[in-house]
C-alpha positions in Angstrom: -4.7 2.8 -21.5 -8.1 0.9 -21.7 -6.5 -2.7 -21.1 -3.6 -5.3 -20.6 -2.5 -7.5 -22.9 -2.3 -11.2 -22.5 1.1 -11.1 -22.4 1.0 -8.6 -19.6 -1.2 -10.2 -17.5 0.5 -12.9 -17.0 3.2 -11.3 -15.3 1.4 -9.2 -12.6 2.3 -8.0 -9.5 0.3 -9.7 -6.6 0.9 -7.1 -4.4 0.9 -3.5 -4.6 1.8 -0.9 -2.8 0.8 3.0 -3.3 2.0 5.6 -1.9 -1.1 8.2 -2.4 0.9 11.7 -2.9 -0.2 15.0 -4.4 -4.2 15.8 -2.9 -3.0 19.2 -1.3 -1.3 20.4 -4.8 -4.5 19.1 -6.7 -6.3 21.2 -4.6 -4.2 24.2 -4.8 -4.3 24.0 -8.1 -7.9 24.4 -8.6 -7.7 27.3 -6.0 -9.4 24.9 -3.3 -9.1 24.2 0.4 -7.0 20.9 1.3 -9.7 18.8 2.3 -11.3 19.1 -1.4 -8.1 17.0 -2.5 -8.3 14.6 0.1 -11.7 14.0 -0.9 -11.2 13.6 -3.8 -8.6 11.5 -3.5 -10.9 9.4 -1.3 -12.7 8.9 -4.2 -10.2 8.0 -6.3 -9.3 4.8 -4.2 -12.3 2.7 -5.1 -11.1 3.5 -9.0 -7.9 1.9 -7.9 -9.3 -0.9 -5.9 -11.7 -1.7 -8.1 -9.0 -1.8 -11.1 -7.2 -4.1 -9.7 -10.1 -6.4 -8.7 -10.7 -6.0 -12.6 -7.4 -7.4 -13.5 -6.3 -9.6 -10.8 -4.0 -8.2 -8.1 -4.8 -9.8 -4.9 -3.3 -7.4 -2.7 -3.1 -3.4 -2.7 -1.5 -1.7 0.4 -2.2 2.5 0.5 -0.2 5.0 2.9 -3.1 6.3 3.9 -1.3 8.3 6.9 2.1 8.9 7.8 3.5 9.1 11.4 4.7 12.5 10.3 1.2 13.4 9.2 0.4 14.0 12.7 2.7 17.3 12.1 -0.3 18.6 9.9 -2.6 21.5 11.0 -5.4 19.9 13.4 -8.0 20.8 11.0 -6.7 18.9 8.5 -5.8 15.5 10.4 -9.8 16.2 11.9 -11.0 16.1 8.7 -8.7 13.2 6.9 -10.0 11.1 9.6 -13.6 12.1 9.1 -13.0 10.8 5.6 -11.4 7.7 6.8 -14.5 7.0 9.1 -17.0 8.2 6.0 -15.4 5.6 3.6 -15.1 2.5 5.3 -18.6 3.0 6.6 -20.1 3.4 2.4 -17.1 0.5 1.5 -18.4 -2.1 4.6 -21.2 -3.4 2.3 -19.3 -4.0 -1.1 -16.6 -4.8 0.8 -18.4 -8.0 2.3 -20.1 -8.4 -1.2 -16.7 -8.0 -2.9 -14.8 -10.6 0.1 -12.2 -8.2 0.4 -10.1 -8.4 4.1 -9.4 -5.4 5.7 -6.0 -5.1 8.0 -4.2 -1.9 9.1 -1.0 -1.4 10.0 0.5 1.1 12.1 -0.1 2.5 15.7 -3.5 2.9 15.9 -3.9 4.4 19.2 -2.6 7.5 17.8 -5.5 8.2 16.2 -9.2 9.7 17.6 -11.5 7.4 18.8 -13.9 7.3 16.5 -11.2 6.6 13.5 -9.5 3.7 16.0 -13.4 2.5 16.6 -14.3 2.3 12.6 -11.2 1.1 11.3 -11.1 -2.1 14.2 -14.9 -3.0 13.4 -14.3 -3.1 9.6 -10.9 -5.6 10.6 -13.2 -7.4 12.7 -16.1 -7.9 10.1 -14.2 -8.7 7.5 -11.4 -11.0 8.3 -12.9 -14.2 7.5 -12.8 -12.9 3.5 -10.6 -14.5 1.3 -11.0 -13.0 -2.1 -9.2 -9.5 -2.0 -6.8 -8.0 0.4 -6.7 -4.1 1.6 -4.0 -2.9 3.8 -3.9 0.7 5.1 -1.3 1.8 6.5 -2.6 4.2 9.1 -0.4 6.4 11.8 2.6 4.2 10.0 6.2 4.6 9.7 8.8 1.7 8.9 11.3 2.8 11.0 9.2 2.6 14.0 7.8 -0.1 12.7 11.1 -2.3 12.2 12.2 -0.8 16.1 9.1 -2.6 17.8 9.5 -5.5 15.9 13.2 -5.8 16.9 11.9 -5.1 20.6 9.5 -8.1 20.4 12.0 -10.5 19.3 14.3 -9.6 21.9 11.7 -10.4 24.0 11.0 -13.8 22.7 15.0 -14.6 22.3 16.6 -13.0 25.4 20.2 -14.0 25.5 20.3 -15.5 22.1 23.6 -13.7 20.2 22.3 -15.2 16.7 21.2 -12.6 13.9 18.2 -14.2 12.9 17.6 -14.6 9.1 14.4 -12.6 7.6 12.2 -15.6 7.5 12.9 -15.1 11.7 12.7 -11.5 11.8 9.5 -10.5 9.3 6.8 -12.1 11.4 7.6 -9.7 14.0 7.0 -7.2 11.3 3.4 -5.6 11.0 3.0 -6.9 7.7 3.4 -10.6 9.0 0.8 -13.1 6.8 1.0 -10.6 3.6 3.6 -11.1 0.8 6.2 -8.5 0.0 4.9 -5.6 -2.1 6.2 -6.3 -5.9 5.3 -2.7 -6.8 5.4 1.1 -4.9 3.6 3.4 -7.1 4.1 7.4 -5.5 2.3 9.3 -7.7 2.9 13.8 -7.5 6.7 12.9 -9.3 8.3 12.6 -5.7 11.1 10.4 -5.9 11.0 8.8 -2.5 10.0 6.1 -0.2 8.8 8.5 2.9 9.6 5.7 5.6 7.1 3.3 3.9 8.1 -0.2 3.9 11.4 0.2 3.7 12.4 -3.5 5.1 9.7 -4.8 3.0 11.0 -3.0 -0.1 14.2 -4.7 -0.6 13.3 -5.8 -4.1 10.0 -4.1 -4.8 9.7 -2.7 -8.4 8.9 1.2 -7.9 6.9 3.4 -10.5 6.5 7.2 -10.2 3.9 8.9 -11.6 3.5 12.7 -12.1 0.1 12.3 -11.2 -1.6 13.9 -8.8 -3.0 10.9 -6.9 -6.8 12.0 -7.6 -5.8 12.3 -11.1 -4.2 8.6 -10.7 -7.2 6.3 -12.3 -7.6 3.4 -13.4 -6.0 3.9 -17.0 -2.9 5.5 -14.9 -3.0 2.3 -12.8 -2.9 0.2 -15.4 -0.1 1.9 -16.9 1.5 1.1 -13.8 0.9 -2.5 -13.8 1.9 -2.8 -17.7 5.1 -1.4 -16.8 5.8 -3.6 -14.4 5.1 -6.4 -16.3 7.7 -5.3 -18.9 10.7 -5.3 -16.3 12.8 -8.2 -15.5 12.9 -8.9 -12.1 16.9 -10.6 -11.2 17.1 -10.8 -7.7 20.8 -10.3 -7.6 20.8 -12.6 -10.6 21.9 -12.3 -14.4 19.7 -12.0 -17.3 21.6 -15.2 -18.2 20.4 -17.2 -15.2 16.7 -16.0 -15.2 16.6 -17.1 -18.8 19.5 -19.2 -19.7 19.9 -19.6 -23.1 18.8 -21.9 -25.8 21.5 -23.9 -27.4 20.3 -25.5 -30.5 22.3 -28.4 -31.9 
């Protein structure tokens, strides 16, 4: 798929999420060590970044690493976060150029130094752009997520017996000051969130592709997006009330 049509873009998502699955199997299946398909799949991100630059979608989240990832071989979380620390230091200048923000959420001090050092510079340098937003969630995991958020606001409402409504709750969340995703994509054919934004998913859209994510590019993005723009999002609503019908007289 080469391009959108009008009709299409005009009913983008404005944020995406992506959960980037399938660099091991890639790998594998070209008889090659791990780390090849996380390269790769390194690579692969500026496609999809630059895709959605291209067409208009302000904001793109990535699962760049799971708290569960830390039960990977150390070899493998070494190098991951040798590639973390190699991209953002090539993506710093475009990134400036392009005025995309950089945020991360997740518990950072569970990775090395050096990734914790990079990853809190680029933040730093970049948070007065205003063009383009990319989250990575780093060292994530919604459940513990959504447990230290309910720990802060019982710290800020001790006593207080009133559930609080979500407008309440989500600043507590680490996604506070970015919209809800509209869109997971999990590419690799695995049907399943893999505690990523589960609170913030209530009424996401999701799209699986049996991609591998390096193969995931931008025609496969864009495939993705048209998608999307071809569902009717309700709400909890009828067809009827999100496009009441036309009496004519």
């Amino acid at each position: 798929m080469n391009q959108l049509s009008p009709e299409e873009k005009n009913n983008l998502p404005r944020h995406v999420a992506l959960i980037m699955d399938g660099n091991g199997r890639w790998a594998k299946s070209r008889r090659m060590p791990r780390l090849f398909g996380h390269r790769n799949g390194v690579e692969n991100v500026r496609a999809v970044v630059n895709t959605a630059k291209e067409v208009g979608v302000p904001y793109i989240t990535l699962y760049a690493f799971s708290t569960e990832n830390q039960n990977r071989p150390s070899d493998e979380k070494s190098g991951l976060m040798k590639l973390l620390e190699e991209f953002l230091k090539k993506e710093l200048s475009s990134m400036m150029e392009d005025g995309i923000r950089l945020r991360a959420i997740g518990d950072l001090s569970g990775l090395p130094d050096f990734a914790q050092k990079i990853v809190e510079d680029t933040i730093e340098q970049t948070q007065e752009n205003e063009n383009w937003n990319l989250t990575l969630a780093l060292n994530y995991g919604s459940r513990q997520e959504v447990l230290k958020a309910v720990s802060k606001y019982a710290q800020n409402h001790p006593g207080s017996a009133n559930v609080p409504t979500w407008e309440q709750f989500s600043p507590y969340l680490e996604t506070a000051g970015l919209p809800d995703p509209d869109l997971i994509i999990r590419t690799s054919g695995e049907f399943r969130l893999s505690n990523f934004l589960l609170l913030q998913a209530a009424y996401a859209e999701i799209f699986v592709s049996p991609l591998h994510w390096p193969d995931f590019g931008r025609d496969a993005f864009l495939e993705a997006l048209a998608d999307y723009a071809r569902r009717e999002r309700r709400f909890g609503k009828t067809s009827e009330q999100i496009q009441p019908s036309v009496h004519i007289l």
